[in-house]
DRENVO-725470 format. One record per residue (C-alpha): residue number from 0; residue in one letter; z, y negated, x. Coordinates in Angstrom, 1 decimal. Example, Ala and Ser with C-alpha at 12.3 -4.5 7.8 and 13.67 -1.06 7.14 Angstrom:
+-----+---------+--------+--------+--------+
| num | residuo |     up |  north |   east |
+-----+---------+--------+--------+--------+
|   0 |       a |    7.8 |    4.5 |   12.3 |
|   1 |       s |    7.1 |    1.1 |   13.7 |
+-----+---------+--------+--------+--------+
! end
This chain:
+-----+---------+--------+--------+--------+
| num | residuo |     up |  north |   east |
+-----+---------+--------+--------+--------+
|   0 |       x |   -2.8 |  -58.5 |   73.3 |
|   1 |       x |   -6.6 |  -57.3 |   73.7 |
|   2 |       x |   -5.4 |  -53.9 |   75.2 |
|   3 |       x |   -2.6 |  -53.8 |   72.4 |
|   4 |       x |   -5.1 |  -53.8 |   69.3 |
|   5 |       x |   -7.5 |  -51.6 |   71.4 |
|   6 |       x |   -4.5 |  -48.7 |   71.1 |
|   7 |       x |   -3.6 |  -49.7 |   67.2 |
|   8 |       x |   -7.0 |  -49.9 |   66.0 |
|   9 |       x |   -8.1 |  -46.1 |   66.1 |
|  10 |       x |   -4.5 |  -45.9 |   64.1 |
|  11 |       x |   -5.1 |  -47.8 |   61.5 |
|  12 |       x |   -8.1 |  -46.3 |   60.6 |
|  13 |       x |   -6.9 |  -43.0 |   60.0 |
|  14 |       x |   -3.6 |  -44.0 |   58.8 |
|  15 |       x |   -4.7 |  -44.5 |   54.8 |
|  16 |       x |   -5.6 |  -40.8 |   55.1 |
|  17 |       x |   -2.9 |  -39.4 |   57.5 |
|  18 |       x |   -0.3 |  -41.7 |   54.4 |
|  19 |       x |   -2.6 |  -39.6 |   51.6 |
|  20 |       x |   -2.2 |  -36.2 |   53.5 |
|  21 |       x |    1.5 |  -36.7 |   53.6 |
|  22 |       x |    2.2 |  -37.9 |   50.2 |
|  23 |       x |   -0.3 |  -34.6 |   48.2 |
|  24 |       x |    0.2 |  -32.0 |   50.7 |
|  25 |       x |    2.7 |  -31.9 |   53.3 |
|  26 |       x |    5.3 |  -33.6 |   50.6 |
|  27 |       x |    4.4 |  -31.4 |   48.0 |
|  28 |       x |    4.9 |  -28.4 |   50.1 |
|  29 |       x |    8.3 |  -29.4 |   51.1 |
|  30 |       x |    9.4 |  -30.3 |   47.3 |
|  31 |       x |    8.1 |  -26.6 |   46.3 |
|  32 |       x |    9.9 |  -24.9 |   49.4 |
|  33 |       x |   12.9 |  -26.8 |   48.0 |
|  34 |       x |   13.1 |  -25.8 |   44.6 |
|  35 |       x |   12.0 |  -22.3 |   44.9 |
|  36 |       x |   15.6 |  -21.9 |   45.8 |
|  37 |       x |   16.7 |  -23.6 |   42.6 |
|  38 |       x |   16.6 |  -22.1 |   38.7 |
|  39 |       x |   15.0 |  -25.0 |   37.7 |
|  40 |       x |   13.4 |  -25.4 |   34.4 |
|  41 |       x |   12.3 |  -27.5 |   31.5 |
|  42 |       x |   15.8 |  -27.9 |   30.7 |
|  43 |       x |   16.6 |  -28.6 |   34.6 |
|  44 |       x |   13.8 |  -30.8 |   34.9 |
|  45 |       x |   15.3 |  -33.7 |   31.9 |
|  46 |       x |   18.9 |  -33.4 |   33.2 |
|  47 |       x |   18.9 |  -32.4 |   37.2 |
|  48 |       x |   22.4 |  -31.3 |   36.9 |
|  49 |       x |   21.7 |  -28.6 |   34.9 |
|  50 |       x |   19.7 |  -27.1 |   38.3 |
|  51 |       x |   21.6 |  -24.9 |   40.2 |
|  52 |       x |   20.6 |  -23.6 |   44.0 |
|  53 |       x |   20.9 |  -20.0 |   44.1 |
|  54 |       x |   19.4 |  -18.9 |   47.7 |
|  55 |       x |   16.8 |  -16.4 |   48.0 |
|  56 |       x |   17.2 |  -14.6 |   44.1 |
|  57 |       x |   13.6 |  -15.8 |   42.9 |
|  58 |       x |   12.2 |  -14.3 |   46.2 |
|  59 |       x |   14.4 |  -10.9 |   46.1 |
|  60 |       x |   13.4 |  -11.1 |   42.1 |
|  61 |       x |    9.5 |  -11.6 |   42.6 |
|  62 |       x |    9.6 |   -8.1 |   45.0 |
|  63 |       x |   10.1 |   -6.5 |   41.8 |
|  64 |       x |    8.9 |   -7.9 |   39.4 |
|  65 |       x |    5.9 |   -5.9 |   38.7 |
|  66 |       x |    3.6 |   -8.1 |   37.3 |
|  67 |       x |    3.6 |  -10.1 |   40.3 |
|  68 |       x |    2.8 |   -7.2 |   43.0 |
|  69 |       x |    0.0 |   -6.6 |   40.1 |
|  70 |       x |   -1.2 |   -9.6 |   40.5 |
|  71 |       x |   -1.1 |   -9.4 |   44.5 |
|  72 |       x |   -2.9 |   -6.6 |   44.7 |
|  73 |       x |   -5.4 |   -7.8 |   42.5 |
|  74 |       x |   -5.4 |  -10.6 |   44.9 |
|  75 |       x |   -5.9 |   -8.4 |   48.0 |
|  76 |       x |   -8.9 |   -6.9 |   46.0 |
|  77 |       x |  -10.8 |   -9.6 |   45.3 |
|  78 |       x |  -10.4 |  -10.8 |   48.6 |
|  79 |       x |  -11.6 |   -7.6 |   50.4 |
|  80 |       x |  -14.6 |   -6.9 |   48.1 |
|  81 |       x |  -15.3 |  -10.7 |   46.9 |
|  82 |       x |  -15.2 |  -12.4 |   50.5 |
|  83 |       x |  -17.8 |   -9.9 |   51.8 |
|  84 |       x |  -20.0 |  -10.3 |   48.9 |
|  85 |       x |  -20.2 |  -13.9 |   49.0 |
|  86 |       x |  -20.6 |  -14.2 |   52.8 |
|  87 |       x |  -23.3 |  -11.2 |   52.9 |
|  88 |       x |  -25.4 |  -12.7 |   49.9 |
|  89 |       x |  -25.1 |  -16.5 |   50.9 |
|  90 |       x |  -26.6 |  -15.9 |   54.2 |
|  91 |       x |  -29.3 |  -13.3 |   53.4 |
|  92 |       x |  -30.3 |  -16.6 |   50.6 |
|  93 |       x |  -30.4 |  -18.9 |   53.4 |
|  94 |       x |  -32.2 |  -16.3 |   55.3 |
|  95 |       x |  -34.6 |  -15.8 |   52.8 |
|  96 |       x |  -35.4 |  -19.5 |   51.9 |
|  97 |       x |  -36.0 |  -20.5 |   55.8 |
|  98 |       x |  -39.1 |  -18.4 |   55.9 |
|  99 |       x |  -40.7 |  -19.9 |   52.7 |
| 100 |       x |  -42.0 |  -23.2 |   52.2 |
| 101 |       x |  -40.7 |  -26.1 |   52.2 |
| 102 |       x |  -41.2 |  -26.9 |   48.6 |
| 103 |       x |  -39.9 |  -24.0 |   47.2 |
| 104 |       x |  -36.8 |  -23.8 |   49.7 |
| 105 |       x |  -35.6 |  -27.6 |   48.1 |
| 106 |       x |  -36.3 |  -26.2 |   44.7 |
| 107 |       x |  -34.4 |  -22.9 |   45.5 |
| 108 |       x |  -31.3 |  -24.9 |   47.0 |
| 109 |       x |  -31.0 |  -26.9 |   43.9 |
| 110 |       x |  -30.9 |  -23.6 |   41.9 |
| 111 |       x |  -28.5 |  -22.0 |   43.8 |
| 112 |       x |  -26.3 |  -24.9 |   44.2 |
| 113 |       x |  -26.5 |  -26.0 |   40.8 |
| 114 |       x |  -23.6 |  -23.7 |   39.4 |
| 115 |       x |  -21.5 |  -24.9 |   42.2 |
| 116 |       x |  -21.3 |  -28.4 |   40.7 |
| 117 |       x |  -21.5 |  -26.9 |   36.9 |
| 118 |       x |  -18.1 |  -26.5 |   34.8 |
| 119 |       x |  -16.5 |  -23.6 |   34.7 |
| 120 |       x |  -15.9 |  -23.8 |   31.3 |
| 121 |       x |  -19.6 |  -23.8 |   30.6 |
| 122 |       x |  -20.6 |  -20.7 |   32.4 |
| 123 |       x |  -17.8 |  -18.9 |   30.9 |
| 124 |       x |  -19.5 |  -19.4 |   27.5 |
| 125 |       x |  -22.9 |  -18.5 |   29.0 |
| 126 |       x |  -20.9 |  -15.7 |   31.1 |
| 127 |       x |  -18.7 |  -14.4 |   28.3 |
| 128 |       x |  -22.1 |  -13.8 |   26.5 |
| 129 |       x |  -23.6 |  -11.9 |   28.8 |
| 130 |       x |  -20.3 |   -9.8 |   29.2 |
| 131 |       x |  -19.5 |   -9.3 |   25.4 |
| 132 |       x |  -19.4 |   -5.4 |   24.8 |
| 133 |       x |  -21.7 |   -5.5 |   21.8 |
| 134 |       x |  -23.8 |   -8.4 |   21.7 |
| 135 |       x |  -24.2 |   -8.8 |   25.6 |
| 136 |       x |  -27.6 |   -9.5 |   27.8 |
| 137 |       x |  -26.1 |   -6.6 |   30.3 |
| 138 |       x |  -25.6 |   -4.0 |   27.4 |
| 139 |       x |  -28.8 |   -4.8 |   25.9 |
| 140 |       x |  -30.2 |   -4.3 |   28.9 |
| 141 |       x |  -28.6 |   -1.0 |   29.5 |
| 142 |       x |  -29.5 |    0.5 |   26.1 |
| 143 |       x |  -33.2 |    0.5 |   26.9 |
| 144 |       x |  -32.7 |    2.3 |   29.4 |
| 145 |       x |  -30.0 |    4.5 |   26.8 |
| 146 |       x |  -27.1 |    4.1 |   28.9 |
| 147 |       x |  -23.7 |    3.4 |   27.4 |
| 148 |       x |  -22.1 |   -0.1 |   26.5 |
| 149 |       x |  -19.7 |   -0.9 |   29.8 |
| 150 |       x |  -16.9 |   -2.4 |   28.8 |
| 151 |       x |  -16.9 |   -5.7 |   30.9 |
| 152 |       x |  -13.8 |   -7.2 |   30.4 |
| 153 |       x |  -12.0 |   -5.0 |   28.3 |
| 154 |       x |  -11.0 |   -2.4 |   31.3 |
| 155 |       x |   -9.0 |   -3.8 |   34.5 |
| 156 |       x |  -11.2 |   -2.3 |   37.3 |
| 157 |       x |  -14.5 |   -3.1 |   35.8 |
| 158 |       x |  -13.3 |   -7.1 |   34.7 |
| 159 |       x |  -12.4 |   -7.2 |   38.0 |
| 160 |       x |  -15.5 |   -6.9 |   39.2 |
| 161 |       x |  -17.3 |   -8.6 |   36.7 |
| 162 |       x |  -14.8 |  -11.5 |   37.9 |
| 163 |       x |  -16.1 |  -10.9 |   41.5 |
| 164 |       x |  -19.4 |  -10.5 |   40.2 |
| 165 |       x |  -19.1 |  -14.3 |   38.3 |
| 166 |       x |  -17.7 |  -16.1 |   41.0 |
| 167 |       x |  -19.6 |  -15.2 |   43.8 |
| 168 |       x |  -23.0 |  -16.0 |   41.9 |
| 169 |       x |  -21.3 |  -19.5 |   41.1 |
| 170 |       x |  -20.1 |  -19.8 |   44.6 |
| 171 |       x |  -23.3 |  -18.5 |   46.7 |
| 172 |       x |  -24.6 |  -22.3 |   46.8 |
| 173 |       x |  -22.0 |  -24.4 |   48.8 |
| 174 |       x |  -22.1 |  -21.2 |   51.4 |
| 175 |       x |  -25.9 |  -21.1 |   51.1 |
| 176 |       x |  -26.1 |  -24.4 |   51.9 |
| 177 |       x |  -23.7 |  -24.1 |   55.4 |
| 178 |       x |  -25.6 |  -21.0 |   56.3 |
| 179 |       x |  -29.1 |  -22.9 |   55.8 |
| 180 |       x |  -27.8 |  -25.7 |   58.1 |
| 181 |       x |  -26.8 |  -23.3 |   61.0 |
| 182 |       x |  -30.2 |  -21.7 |   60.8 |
| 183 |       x |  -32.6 |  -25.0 |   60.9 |
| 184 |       x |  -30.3 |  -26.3 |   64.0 |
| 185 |       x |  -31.2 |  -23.0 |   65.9 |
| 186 |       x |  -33.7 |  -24.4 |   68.8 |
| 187 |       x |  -37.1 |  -22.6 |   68.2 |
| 188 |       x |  -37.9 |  -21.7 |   71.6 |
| 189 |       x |  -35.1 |  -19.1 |   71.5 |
| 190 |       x |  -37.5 |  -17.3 |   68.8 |
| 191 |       x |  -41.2 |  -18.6 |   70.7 |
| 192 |       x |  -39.0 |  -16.5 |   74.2 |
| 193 |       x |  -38.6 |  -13.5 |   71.8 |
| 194 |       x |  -42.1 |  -13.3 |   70.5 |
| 195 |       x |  -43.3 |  -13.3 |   74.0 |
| 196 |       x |  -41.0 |  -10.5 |   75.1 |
| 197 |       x |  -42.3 |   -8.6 |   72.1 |
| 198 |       x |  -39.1 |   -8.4 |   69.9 |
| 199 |       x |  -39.6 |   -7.4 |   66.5 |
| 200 |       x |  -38.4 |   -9.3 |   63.2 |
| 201 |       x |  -34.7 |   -7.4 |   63.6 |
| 202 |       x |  -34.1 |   -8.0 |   67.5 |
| 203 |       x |  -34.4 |  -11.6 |   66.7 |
| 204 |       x |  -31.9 |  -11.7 |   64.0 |
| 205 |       x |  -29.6 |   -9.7 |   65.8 |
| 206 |       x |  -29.9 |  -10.9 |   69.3 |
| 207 |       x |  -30.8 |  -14.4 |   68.4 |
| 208 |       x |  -29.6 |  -16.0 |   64.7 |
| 209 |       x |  -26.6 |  -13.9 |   64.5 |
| 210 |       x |  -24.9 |  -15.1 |   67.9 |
| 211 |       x |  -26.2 |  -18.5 |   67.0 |
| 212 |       x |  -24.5 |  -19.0 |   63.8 |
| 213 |       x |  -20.8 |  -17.5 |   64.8 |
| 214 |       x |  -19.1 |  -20.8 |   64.2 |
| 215 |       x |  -21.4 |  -21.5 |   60.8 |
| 216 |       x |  -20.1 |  -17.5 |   60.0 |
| 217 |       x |  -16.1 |  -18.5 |   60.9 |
| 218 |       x |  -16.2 |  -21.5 |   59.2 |
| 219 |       x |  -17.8 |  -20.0 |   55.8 |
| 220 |       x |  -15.0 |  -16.4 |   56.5 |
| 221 |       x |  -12.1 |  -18.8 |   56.4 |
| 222 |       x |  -12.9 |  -20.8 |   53.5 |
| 223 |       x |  -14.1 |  -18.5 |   51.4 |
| 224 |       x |  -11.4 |  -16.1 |   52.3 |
| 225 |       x |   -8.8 |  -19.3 |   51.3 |
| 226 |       x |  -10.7 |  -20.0 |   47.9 |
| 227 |       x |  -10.3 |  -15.9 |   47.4 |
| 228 |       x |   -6.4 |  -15.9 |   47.8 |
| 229 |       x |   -6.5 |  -18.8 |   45.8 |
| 230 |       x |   -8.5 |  -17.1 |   43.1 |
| 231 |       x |   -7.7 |  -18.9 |   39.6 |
| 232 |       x |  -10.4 |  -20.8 |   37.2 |
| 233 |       x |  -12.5 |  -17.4 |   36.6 |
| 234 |       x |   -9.5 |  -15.0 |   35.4 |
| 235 |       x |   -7.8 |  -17.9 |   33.3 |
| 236 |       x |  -10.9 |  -18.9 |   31.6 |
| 237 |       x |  -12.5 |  -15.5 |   31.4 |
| 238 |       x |   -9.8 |  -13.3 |   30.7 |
| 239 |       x |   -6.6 |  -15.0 |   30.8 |
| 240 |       x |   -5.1 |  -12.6 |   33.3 |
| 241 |       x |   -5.7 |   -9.6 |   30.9 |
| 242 |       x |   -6.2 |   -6.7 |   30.2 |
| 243 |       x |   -2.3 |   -5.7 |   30.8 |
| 244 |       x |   -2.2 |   -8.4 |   34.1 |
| 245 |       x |   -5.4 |   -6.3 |   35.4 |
| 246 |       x |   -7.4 |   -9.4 |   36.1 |
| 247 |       x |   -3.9 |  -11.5 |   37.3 |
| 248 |       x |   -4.1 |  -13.1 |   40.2 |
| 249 |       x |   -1.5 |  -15.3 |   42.2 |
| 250 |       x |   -2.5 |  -18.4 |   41.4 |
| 251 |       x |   -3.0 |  -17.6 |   37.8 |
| 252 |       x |    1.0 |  -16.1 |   38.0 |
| 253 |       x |    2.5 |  -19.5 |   39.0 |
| 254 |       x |    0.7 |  -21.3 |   37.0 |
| 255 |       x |    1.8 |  -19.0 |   34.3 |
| 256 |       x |    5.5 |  -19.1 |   35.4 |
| 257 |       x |    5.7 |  -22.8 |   36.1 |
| 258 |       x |    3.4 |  -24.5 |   33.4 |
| 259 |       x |    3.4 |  -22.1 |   30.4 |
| 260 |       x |    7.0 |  -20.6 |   31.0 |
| 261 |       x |    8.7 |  -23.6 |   32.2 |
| 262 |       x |   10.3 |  -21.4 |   35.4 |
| 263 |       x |    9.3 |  -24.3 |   38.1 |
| 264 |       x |   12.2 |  -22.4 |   40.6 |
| 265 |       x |   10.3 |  -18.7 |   40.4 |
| 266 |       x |    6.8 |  -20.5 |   40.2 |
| 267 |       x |    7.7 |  -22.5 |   43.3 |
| 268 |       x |    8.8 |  -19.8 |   45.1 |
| 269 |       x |    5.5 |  -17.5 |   44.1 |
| 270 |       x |    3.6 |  -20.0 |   45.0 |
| 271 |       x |    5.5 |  -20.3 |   48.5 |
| 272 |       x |    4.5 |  -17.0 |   49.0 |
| 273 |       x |    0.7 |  -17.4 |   48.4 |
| 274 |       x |    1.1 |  -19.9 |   51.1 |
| 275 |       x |    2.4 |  -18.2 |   53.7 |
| 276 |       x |    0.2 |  -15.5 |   53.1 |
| 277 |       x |   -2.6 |  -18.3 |   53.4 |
| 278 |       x |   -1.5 |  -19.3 |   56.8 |
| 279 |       x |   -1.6 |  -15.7 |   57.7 |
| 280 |       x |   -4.7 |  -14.9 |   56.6 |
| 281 |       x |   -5.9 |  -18.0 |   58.5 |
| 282 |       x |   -3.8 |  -17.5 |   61.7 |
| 283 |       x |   -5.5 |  -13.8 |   62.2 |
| 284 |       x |   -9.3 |  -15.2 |   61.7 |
| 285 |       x |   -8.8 |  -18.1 |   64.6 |
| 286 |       x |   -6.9 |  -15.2 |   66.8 |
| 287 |       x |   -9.9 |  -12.6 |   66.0 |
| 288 |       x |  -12.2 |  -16.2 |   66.8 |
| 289 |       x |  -10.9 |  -16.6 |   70.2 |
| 290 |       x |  -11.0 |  -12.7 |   71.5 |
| 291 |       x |  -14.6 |  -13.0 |   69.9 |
| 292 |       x |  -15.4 |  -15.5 |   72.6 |
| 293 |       x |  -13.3 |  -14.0 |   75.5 |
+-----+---------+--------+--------+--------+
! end
């Protein structure tokens, strides 16, 4: 009886959330994957025999429907120039605050993390300020030094990257934070060996912190690259996918499809899409892990 509860115990610990991750994740997954291959609507969803299973037509119709490869490739582009930002400028802040002192590294954190925890909705009235084309900090700033207004959300490249340029300041502080971690639990005789050998400021960081803080650098790659694909609070509140779907991304499309249109079939099956592409994208980072280390 002793040896029986010993083997249920560690089971019913982590059975309230293995229960949770089945009910909002895995079940949820399953339910979308099911009626992407349905035409279900608003109309489908009050009388389910109005829904009819049609196959693979949402998936063959999202390959051309142009607004969503629009909004994919805007995807791919804030993933390929947002992820490096964020991971760059979150650890050269981490780097920086470990060689001041202490008092001003906690006061630092706080300020850094502090838009992390703030609501988006807030800093897109503080943001949209700064952005507006007329009244705008940035243009004010610009026109002392008599250079044109930019138009910051009005054209689809440069909101874009005012997008990118938004959400990596507001997402620099959980990052930050990781980095900052990984840097205090590097042991400090590995930098008192150095400075006996003679090794300057950049042999360190190369030959010491960088190869220390590969699982702190994966870790921070994979999420951030997740959150990226998954790109959606900044272009709906900013600029609502717009100008002409320039800002769209895949998130913002379902929700789009499924909430505003009522199209829960070709929502679903976009947003099967993004998933796969999710696992992908995660898939190649552990495979490029694990060469890393052979």
């Amino acid at each position: 009886m002793n040896r029986f509860k010993a083997k249920i115990t560690p089971y019913l610990f982590i059975g309230p959330a293995v229960i949770l991750l089945l009910i909002f994740s895995f079940l949820p997954i399953l339910v979308s994957l099911a009626i992407s291959f349905t035409d279900m609507n608003l109309s489908g969803l009050a009388n389910w025999s109005q829904i009819n299973f049609i196959g693979f037509d949402n998936f063959i119709t999202l390959f051309k429907d142009e607004v969503f490869l629009k909004s994919m490739r805007n995807t791919f582009f804030y993933v390929i120039i947002g992820v490096p930002a964020a991971v760059i400028s979150s650890f050269v802040i981490a780097l920086l605050l470990k060689f001041v002192s202490d008092w001003m590294s906690s006061a630092f954190r706080v300020v850094y993390y502090l838009p992390s925890v703030t609501n988006i909705v807030a800093i897109a009235v503080v943001w949209g300020f700064l952005y507006n084309q007329e009244y705008g900090l940035f243009n004010y700033l610009l026109s002392l030094f008599e250079i044109n207004a930019i138009p910051w959300l009005e054209d689809p490249l440069i909101a874009k990257l005012s997008l990118i340029l938004l959400t990596v300041w507001k997402s620099n502080g959980v990052s930050m934070l990781i980095f900052l971690a990984a840097l205090q639990s590097i042991p400090k005789m590995y930098y008192e060996a150095a400075d006996i050998d003679g090794a300057n400021r950049w042999q360190k960081l190369c030959r010491i912190t960088l190869p220390s803080m590969r699982f702190a650098t994966f870790f921070v790659t994979v999420t951030t690259v997740i959150g990226w694909l998954q790109f959606f609070e900044e272009p709906f509140v900013m600029t609502e996918g717009g100008p002409l779907n320039g800002t769209n991304s895949m998130a913002l499309f379902i929700y789009q499809e499924g909430f505003q249109y009522s199209e829960f079939g070709y929502g679903a099956a976009a947003s099967f899409i993004l998933f796969i592409i999710i696992i992908l994208a995660t898939v190649v980072q552990f495979i490029l892990r694990k060469s890393d280390e052979n």
